[in-house]
Steps between C-alpha positions, in 0.01 A plus 500: 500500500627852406620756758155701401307215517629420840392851616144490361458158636622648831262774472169297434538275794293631789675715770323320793229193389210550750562281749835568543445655919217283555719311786805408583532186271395717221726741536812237500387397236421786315872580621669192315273531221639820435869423522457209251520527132449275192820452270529825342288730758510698754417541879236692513651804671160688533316236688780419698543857632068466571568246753694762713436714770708861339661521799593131528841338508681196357799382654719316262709217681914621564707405231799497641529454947558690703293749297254788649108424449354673228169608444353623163200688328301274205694670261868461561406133514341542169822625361742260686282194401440629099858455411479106601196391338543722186855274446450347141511196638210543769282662317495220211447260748257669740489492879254308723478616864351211685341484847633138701384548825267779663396612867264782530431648809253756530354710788257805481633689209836366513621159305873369514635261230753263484553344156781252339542555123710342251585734179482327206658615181361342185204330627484185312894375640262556863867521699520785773795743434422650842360398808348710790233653781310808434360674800252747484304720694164631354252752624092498462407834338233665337356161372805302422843358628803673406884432532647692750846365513658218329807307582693185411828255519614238286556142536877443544724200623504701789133552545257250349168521485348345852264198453157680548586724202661223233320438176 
């Protein structure tokens, strides 16, 4: 698909699909929906940024220890991630964000997730290229859940995945 076409196709998917705050599980999902692409797409950018709180932060796991904790807007993680999955080599494949394990605990207008995911690039070879636990906090508000911060590590020789959260 052409560079144009890419951006058009970009532009006619739906910023948010009407469900996407209905609860918790939703909103996960609506979450790895949006980071996943077919072989030659896209994220989708705008619905991703819908799922967030604009005052919301993602905490991207330390590259390198000891390192400080950082905490980002939507956007810089936009532009940090955009560089990886436009790669020629992801993008012709296509990237599959996939939920292993879930626990959703929810109280009031709060809900906290805990999530294992494998990332899959090119779908149909179905072998993880990263493995990991989301955690995020949502809020309740004016009708629908929202991301209000967003953090993760990676699986590592060093840190597997525990038992309760293994595919």
């Amino acid at each position: 698909m052409s560079k144009p076409a890419q951006a058009a196709n970009a532009e006619a998917k739906p910023d948010k699909a009407p469900n996407d705050g209905a609860s918790p599980d939703a909103l996960v999902d609506a979450l790895y929906q949006s980071l996943s692409f077919e072989p030659g797409g896209q994220p989708n950018w705008q619905r991703l940024r819908a799922l967030f709180l604009p005052q919301a932060r993602i905490v991207p796991p330390q590259e390198r220890k000891p390192a400080p904790v950082e905490a980002i807007d939507v956007e810089t993680y936009i532009e940090r991630l955009r560089p990886s999955v436009e790669a020629p080599a992801v993008a012709a494949a296509g990237v599959q964000e996939i939920d292993a394990a879930r626990n959703v605990v929810e109280f009031g207008d709060l809900a906290h997730v805990l999530s294992s995911t494998e990332t899959v690039v090119g779908p149909e070879n179905g072998e993880p290229v990263a493995r990991g636990i989301n955690s995020l906090q949502l809020a309740h508000s004016l009708g629908r859940w929202w991301i209000v911060s967003f953090l993760w590590d990676t699986e590592r020789p060093d840190n597997p995945l525990p038992p309760g959260y293994l595919p």
